[in-house]
N, CA, C and O atoms as a printed pandas DataFrame, in Angstrom:
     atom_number atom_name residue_name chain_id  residue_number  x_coord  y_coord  z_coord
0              1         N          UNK        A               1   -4.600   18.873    7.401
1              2        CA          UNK        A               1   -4.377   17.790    8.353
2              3         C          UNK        A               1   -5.506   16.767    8.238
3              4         O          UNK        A               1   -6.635   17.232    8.077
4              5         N          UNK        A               2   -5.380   15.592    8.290
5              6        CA          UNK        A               2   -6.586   14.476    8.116
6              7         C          UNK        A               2   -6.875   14.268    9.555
7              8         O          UNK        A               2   -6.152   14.443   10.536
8              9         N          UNK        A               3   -8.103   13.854    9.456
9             10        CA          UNK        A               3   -9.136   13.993   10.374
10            11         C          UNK        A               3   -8.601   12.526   11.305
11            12         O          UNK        A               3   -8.309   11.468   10.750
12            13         N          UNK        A               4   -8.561   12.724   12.647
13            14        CA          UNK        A               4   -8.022   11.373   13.636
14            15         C          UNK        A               4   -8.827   10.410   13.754
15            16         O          UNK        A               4   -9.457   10.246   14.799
16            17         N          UNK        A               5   -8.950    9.603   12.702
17            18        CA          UNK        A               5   -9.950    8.295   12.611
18            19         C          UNK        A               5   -9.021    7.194   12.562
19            20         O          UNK        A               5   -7.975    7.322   11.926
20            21         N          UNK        A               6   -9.277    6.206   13.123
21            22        CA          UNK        A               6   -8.586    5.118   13.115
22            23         C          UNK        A               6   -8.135    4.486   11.855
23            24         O          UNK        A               6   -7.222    3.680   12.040
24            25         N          UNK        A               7   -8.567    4.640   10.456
25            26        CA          UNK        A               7   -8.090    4.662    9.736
26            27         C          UNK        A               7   -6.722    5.590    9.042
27            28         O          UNK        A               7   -5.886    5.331    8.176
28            29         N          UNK        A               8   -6.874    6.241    9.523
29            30        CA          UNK        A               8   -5.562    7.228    9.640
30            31         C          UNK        A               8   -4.404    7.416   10.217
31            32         O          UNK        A               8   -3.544    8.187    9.790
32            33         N          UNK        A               9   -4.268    6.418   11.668
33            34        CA          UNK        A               9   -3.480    6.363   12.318
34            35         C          UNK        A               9   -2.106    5.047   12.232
35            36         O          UNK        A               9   -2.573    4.039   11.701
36            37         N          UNK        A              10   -1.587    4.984   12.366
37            38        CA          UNK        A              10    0.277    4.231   12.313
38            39         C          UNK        A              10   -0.685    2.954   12.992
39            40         O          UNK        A              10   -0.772    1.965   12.263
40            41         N          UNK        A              11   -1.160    2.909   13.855
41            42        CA          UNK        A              11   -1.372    1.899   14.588
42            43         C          UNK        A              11   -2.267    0.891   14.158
43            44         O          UNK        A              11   -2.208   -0.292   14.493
44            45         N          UNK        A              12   -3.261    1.508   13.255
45            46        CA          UNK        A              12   -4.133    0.538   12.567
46            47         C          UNK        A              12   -3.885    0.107   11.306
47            48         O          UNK        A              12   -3.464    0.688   10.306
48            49         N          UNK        A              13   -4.342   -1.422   11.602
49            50        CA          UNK        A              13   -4.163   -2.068   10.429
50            51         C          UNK        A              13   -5.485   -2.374    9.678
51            52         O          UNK        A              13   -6.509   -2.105   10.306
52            53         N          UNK        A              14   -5.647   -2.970    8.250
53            54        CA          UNK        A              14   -7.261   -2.837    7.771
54            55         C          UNK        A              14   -7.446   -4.560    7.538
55            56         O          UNK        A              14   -6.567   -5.278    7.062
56            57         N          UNK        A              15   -8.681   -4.983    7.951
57            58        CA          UNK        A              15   -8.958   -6.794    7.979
58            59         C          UNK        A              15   -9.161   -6.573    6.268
59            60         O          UNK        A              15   -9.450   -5.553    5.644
60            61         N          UNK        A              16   -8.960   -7.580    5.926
61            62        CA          UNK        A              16   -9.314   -7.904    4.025
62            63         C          UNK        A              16  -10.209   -9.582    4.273
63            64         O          UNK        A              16  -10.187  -10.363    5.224
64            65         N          UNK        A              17  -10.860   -9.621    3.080
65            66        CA          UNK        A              17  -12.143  -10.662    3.136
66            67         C          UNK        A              17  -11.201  -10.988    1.770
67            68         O          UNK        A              17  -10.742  -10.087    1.069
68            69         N          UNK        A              18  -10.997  -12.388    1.517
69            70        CA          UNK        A              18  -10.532  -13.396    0.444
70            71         C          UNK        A              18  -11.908  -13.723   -0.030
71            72         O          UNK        A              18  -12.806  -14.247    0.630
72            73         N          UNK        A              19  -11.948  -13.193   -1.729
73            74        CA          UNK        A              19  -12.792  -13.985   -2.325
74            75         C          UNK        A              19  -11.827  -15.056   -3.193
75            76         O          UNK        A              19  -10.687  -15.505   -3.077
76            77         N          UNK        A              20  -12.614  -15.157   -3.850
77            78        CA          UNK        A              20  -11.922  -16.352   -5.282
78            79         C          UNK        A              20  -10.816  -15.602   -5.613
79            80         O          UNK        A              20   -9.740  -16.011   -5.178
80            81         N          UNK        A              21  -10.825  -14.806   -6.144
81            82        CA          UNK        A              21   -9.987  -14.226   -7.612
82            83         C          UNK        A              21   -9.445  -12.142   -6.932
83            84         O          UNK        A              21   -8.879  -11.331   -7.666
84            85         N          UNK        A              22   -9.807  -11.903   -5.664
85            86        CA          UNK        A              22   -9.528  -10.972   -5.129
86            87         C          UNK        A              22   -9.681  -10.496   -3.392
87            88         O          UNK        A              22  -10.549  -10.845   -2.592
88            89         N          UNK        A              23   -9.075  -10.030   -3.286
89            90        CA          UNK        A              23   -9.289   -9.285   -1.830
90            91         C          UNK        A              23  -10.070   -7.951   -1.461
91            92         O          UNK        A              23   -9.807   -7.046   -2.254
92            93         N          UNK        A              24  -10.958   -7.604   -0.467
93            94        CA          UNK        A              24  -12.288   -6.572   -0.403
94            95         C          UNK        A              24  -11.616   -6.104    0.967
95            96         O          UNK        A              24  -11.432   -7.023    1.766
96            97         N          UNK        A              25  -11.226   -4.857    1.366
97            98        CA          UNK        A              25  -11.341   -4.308    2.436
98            99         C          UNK        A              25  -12.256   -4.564    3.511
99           100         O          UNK        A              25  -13.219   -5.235    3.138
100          101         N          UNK        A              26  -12.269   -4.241    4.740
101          102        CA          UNK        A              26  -13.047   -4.472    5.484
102          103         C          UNK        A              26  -13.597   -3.130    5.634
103          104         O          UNK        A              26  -13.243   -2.161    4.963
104          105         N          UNK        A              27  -14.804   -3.126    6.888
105          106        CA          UNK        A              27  -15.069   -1.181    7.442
106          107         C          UNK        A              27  -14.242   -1.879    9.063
107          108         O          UNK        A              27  -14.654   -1.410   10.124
108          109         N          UNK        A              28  -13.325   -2.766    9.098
109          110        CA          UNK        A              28  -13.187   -2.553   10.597
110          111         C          UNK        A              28  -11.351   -3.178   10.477
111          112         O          UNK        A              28  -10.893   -3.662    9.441
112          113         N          UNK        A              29  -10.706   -3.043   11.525
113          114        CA          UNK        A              29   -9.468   -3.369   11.252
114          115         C          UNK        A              29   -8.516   -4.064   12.979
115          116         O          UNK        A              29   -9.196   -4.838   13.653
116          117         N          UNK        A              30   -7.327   -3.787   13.415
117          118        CA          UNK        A              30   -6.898   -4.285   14.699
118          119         C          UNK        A              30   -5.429   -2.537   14.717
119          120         O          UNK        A              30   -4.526   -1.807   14.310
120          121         N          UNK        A              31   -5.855   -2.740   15.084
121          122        CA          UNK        A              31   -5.546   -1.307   16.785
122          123         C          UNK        A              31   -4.271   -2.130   17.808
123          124         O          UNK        A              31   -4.521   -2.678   18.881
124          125         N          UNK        A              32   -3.248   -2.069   17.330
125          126        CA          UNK        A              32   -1.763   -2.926   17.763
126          127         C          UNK        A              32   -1.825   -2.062   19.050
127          128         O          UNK        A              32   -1.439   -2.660   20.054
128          129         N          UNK        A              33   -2.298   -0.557   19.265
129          130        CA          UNK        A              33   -2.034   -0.057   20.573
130          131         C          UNK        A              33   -2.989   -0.209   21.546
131          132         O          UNK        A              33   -2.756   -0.055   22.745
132          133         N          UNK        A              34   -4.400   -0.602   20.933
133          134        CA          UNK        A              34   -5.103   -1.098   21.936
134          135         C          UNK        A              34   -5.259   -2.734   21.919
135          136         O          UNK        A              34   -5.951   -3.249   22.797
136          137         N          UNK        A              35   -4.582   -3.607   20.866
137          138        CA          UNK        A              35   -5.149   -5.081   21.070
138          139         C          UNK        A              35   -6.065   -5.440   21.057
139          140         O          UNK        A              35   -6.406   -6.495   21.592
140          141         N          UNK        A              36   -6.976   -4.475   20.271
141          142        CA          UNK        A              36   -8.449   -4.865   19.863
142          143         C          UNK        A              36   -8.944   -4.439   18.215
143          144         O          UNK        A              36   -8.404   -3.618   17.473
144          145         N          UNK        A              37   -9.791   -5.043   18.026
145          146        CA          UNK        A              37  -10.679   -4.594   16.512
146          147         C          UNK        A              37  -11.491   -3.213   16.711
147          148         O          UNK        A              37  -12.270   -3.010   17.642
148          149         N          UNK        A              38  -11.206   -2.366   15.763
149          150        CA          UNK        A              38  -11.619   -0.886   15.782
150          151         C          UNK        A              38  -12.516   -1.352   14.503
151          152         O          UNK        A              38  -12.389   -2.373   13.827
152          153         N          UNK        A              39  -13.741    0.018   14.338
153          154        CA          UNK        A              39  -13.496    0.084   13.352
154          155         C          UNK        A              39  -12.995    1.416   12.922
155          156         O          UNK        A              39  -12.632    2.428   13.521
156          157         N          UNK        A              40  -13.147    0.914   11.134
157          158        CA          UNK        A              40  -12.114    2.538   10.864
158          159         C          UNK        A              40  -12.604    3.793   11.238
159          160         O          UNK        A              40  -11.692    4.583   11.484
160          161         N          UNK        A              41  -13.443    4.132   11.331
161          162        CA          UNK        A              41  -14.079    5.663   11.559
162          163         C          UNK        A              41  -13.683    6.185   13.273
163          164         O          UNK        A              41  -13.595    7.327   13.725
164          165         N          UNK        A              42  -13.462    4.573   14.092
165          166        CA          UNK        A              42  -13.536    5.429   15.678
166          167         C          UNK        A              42  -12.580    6.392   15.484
167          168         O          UNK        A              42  -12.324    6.872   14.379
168          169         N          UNK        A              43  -11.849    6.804   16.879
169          170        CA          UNK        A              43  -11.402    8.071   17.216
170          171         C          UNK        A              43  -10.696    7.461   18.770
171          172         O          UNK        A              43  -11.378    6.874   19.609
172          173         N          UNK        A              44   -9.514    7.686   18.892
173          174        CA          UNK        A              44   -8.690    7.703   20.076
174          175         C          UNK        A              44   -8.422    8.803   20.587
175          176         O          UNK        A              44   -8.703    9.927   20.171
176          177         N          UNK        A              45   -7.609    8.346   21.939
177          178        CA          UNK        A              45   -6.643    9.691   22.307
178          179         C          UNK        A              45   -5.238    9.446   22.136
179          180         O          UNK        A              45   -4.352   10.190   22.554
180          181         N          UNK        A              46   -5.009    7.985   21.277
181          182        CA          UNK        A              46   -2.990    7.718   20.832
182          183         C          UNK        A              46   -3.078    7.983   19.504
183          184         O          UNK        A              46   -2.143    7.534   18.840
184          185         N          UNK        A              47   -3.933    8.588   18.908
185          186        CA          UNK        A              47   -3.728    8.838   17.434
186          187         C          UNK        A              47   -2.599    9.339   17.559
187          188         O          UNK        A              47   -2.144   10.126   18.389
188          189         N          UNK        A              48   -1.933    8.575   16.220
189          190        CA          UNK        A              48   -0.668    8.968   15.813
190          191         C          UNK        A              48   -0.555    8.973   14.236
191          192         O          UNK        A              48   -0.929    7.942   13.677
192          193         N          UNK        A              49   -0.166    9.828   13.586
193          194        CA          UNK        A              49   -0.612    9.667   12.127
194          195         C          UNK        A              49    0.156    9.049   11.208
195          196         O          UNK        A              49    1.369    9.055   11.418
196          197         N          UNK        A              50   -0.357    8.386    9.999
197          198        CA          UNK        A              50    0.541    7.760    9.308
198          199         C          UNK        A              50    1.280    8.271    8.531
199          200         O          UNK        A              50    2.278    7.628    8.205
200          201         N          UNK        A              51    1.046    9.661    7.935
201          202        CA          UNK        A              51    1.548   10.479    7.093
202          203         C          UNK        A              51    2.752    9.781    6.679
203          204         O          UNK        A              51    2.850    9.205    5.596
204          205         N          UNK        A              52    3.750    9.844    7.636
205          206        CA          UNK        A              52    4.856    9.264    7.113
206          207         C          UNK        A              52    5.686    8.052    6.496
207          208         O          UNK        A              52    6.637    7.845    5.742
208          209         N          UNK        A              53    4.556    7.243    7.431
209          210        CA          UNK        A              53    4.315    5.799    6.969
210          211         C          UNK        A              53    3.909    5.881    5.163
211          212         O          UNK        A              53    4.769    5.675    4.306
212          213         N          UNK        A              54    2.787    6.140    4.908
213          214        CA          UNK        A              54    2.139    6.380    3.111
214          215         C          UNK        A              54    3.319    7.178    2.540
215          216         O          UNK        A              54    3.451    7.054    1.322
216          217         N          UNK        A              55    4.140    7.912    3.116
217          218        CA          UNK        A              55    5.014    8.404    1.901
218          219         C          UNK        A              55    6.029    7.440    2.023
219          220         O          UNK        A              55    6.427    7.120    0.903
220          221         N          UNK        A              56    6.479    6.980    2.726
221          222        CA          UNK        A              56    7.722    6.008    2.757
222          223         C          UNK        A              56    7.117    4.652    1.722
223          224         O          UNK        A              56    7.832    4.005    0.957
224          225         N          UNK        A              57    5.932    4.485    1.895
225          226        CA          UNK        A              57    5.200    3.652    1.439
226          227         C          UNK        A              57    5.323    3.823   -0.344
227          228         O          UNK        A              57    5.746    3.049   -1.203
228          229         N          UNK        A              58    4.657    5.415   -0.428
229          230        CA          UNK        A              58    4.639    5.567   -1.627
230          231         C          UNK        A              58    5.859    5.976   -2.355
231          232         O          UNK        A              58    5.734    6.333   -3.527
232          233         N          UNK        A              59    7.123    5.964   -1.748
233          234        CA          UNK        A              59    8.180    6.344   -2.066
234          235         C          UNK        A              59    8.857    5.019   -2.692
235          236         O          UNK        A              59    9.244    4.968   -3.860
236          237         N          UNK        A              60    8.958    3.904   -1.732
237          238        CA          UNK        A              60    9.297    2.683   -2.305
238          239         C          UNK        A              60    8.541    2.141   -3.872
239          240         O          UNK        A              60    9.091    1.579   -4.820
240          241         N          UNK        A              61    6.977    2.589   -3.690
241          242        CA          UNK        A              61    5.984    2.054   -4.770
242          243         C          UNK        A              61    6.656    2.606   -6.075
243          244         O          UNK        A              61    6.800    1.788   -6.984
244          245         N          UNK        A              62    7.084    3.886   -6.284
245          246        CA          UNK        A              62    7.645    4.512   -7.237
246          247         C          UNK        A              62    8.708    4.260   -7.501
247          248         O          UNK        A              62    8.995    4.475   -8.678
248          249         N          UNK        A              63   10.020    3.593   -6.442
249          250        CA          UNK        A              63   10.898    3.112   -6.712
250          251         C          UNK        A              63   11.037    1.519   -7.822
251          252         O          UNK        A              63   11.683    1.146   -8.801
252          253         N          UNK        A              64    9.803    0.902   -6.737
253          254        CA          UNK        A              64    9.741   -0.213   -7.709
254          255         C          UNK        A              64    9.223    0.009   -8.896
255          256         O          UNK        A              64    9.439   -0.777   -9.817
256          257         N          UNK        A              65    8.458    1.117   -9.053
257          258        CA          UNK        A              65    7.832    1.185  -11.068
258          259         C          UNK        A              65    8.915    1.698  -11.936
259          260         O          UNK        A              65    8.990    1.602  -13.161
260          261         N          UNK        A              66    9.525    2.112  -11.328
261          262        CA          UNK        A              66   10.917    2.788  -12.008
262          263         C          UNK        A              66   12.057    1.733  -13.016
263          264         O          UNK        A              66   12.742    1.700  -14.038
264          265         N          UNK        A              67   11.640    1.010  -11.877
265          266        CA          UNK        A              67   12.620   -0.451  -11.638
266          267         C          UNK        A              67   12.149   -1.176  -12.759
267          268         O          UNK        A              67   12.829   -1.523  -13.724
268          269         N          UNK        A              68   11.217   -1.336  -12.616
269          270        CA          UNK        A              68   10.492   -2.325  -13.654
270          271         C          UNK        A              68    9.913   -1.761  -14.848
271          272         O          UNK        A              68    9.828   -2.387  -15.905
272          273         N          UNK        A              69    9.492   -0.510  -14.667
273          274        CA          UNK        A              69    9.498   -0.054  -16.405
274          275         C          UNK        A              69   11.137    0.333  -17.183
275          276         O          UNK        A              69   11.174    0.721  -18.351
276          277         N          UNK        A              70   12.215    0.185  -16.479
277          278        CA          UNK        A              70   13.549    0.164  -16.437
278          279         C          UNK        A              70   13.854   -1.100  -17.875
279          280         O          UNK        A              70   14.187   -1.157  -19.058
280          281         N          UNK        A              71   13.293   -2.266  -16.258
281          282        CA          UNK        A              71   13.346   -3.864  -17.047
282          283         C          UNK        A              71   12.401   -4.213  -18.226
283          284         O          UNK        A              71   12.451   -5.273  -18.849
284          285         N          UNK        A              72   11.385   -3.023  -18.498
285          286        CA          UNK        A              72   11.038   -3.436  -19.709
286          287         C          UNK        A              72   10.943   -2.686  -20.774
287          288         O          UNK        A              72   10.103   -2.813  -21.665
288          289         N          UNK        A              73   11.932   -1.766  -20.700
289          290        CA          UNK        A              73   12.947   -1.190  -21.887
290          291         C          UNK        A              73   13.805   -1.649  -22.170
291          292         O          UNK        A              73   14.254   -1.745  -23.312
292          293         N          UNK        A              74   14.090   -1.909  -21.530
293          294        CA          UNK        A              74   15.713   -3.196  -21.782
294          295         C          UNK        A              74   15.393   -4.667  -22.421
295          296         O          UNK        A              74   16.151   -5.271  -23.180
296          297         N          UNK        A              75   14.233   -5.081  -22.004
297          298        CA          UNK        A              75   13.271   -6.087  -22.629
298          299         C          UNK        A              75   13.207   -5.432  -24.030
299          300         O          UNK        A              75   13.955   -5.839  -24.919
300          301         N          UNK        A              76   12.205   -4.284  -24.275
301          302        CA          UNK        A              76   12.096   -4.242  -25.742
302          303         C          UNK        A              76   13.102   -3.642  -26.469
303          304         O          UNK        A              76   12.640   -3.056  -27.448
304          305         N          UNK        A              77   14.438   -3.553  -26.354
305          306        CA          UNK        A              77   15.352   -3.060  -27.138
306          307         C          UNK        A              77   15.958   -4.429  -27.264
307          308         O          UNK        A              77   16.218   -4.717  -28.432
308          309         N          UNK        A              78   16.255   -5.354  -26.372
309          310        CA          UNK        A              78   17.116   -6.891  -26.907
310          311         C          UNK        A              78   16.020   -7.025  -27.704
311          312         O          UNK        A              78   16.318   -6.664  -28.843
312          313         N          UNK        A              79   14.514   -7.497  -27.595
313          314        CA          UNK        A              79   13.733   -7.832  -28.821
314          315         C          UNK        A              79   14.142   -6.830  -29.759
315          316         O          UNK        A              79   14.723   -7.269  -30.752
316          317         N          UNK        A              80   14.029   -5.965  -29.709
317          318        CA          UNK        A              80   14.029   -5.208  -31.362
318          319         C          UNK        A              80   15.813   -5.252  -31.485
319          320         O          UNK        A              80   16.131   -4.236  -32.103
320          321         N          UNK        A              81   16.615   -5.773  -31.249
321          322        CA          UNK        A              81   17.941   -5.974  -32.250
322          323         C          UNK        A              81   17.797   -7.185  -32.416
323          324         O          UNK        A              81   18.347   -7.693  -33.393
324          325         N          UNK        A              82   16.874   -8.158  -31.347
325          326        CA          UNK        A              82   17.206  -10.135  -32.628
326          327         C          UNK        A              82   16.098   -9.811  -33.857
327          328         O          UNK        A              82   16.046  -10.589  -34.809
328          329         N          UNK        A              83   15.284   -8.726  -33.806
329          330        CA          UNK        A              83   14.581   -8.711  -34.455
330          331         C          UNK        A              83   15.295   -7.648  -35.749
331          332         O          UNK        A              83   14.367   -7.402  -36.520
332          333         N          UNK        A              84   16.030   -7.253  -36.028
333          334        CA          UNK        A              84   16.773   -6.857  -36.639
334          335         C          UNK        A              84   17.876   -7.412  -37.394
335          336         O          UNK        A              84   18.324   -7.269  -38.532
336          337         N          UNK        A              85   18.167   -8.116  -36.335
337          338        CA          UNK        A              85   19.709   -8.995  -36.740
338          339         C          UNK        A              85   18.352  -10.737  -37.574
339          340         O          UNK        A              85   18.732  -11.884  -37.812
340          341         N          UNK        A              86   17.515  -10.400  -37.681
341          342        CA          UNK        A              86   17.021  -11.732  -38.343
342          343         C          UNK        A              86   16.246  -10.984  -39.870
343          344         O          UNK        A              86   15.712  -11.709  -40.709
């Protein structure tokens, strides 16, 4: 079971810092059940866990690589028959 830190819970979300050319996590985030900035390490008493959230999450992520290493087999087989047929 993971430990009830606000990073762990359904309810929190994580702030990101915009550089130039990428995005950096924050250590602090917003708490939709309390309407305030946590940071990640506190500890509630509405912890609710995301577990299910990250697999649904990671369930879609795998759907889409599927998808798209799909579209680029199909990519390199039309190249390799014009490349054949020339």
């Amino acid at each position: 079971m993971k430990v009830q830190k606000c990073k762990n819970c359904t309810y929190y979300s994580d702030y990101y810092k915009k550089w130039s050319d990428h995005y950096s996590r924050m250590d602090k985030g917003f708490c939709s059940q309390h309407q305030k900035t946590q940071t990640q390490y506190a500890t509630c008493d509405n912890f609710k866990s995301n577990e299910q959230k990250e697999k649904t999450r990671e369930e879609r992520l795998f759907l889409s690589l599927e998808r798209a290493l799909t579209a680029v087999d199909e990519i390199a087989k039309i190249l390799k028959e014009k490349e054949n047929n020339e």
